[in-house]
N, C-alpha and C positions, 0 to 999 in steps of 0.2 A: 164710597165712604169719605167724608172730609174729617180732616183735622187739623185741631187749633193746637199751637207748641204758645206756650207760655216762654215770653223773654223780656230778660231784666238786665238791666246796664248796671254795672258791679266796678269799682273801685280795684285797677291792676294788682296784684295781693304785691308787688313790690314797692306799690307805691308808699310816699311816708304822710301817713296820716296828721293831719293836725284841723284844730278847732277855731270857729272866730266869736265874737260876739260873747266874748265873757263862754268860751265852749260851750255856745247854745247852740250853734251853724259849723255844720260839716264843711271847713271851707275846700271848695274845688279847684283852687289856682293851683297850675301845676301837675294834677293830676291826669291819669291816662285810663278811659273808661274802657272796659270789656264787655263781651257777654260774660254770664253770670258761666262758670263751665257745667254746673250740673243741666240746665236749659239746652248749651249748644251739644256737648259733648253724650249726652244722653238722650234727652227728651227731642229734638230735633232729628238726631242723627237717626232715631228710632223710626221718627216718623216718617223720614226720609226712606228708609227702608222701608217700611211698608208699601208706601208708592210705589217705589222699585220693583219690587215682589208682586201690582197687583191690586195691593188688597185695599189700597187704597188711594184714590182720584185725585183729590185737592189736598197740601199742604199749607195752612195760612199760619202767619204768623200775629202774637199780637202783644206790644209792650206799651207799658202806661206812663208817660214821660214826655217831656217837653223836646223842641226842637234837637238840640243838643244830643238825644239819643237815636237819632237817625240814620248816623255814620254805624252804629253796634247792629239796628235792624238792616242796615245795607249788609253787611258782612254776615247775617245770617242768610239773607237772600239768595246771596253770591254762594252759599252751598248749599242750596236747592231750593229751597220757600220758592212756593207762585207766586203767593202777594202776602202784603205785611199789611198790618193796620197799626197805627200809631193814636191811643189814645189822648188827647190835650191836656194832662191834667199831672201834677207834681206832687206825691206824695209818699211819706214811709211808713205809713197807717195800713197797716195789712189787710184789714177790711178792707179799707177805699179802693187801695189795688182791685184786692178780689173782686168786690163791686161793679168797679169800673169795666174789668173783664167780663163777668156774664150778663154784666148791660147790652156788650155791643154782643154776644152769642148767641145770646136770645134772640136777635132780629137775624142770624143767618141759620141757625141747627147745626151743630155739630154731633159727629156720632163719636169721636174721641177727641177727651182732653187732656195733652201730656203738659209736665213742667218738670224743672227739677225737684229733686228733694228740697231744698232751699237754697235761699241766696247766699254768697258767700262776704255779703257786708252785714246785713244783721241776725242772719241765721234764723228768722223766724221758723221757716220751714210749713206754712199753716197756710198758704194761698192757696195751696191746691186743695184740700177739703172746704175750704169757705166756697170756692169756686162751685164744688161741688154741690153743696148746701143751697146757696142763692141758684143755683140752675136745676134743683132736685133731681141728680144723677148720681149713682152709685158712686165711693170714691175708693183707690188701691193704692196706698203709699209705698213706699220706697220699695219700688220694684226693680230688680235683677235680673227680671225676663220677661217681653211681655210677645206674645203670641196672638194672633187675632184669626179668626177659622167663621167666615157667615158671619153671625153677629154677637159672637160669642168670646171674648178675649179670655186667656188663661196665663195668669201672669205668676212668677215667682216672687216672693219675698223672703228676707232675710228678717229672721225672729232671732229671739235669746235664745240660745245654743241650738240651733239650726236654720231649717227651712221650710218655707211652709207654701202652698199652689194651690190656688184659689180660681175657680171662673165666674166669669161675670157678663152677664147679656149686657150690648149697649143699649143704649150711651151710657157712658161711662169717663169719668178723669181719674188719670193716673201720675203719682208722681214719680219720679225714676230716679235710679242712683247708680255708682258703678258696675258695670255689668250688663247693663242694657243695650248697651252698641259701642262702637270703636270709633272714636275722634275722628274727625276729618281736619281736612284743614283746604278750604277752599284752593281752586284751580283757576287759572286765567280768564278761561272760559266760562267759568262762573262770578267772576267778578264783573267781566264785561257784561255779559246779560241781567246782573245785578240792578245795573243803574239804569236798565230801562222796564224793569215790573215794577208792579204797582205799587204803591207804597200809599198807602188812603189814611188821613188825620180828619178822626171823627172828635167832637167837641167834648170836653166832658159832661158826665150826667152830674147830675145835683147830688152827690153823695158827701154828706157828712164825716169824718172820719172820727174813733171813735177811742183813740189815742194819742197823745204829742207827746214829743222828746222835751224831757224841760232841761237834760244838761246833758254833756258827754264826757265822758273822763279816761283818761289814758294809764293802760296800767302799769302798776309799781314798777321803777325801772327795778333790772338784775341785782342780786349785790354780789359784791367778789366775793371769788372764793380763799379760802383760810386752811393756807396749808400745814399740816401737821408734820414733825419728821417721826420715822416709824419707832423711835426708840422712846417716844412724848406718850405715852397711852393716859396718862394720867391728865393729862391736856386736852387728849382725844374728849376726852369720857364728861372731863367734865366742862366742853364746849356740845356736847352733846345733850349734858341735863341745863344749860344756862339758855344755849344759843338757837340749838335748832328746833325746826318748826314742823312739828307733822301737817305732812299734808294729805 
């Protein structure tokens, strides 16, 4: 069984974000790129385990992004990926992503496709059923457990006020969330043999994308807080009918 892990190069959450171009362009000077964690820490580390176990032969990886994102696909490498493919192409149009991805899947077959639940820069969270849609394969989002038995996966999700266990013949793409495996965090060993698998940068396809960012804006700073003394209730009360905000 092969499978393809879905990874996205994601913005340090410590980093301090700021805008150029009249906040049209995300600017990146200064900034420290990651994998996305729902990707490494879930959707990989899952698939990694299955290999382990068996159940599964090849682990590829494959992110859609320019030179610049090669150092985040090496570090997925370096804990366990065979080989990576690096698609040519720049974009934050969640189509085009998707796109981009079951262009190049379609020319290898995969029997499972993980990702994470979504990215942690713009939270779409929607690549992995488009993925699914343009490849016409069943899809299982935010999964908690997934299981694979022949060709048959049996995965857990988390629903509103519970849980719910679903199977599904492959092929099949699943997207993952906590719960699905336990972080690793690359070994020596695996860094070194990192930097010599494969790492394949296929062109992009003529896809159109089918959304643009026209601004970005950063939200409302805090405002201080207004402290009341506890013998003031009539202050309290009525900073509470003037001032404050349901939210």
């Amino acid at each position: 069984m092969k499978i393809l892990v879905c990874i996205s190069q994601v913005p340090d959450t410590t980093t301090k974000i700021a805008f150029s171009d009249n906040n049209t362009h995300f600017s990146t000077q200064g900034v420290t790129f990651i994998i996305n964690p729902y990707d490494e820490w879930y959707a990989l580390v899952r698939a990694l385990e299955l290999k382990e176990s068996g159940v599964a032969t090849d682990v590829h990886l494959i992110t859609v992004g320019k030179a610049d994102s090669e150092p985040v696909i090496r570090k997925a490498l370096a804990l366990g990926g065979d080989e990576a493919i690096r698609v040519d192409a720049d974009s934050n149009d969640t189509y085009a992503v998707a796109a981009q991805i079951a262009q190049y899947a379609k020319t290898v077959g995969y029997d499972l496709v993980l990702c994470g639940k979504e990215s942690i820069d713009y939270n779409n969270g929607s690549v992995g059923a488009m993925v699914a849609e343009l490849l016409d394969m069943n899809f299982l989002g935010f999964a908690a457990k997934i299981d694979v038995a022949g060709t048959t996966a049996t995965v857990n999700r988390e629903i509103e006020g519970g849980e719910e266990t679903d199977t599904c013949d492959l092929p099949l793409v699943i997207s993952c969330q906590k719960g699905v495996a336990e972080a690793r965090i690359p070994n020596m060993r695996g860094i070194m043999a990192a930097r010599t698998k494969p790492l394949k940068v296929v062109p992009a396809a003529d896809i159109q994308p089918l959304t643009a960012i026209v601004a970005y804006e950063m939200p409302p700073a805090k405002t201080g807080v207004k402290m009341i003394p506890a013998d003031n209730m009539d202050e309290l009360v009525n900073l509470l009918h003037t001032e404050a905000k349901v939210i």
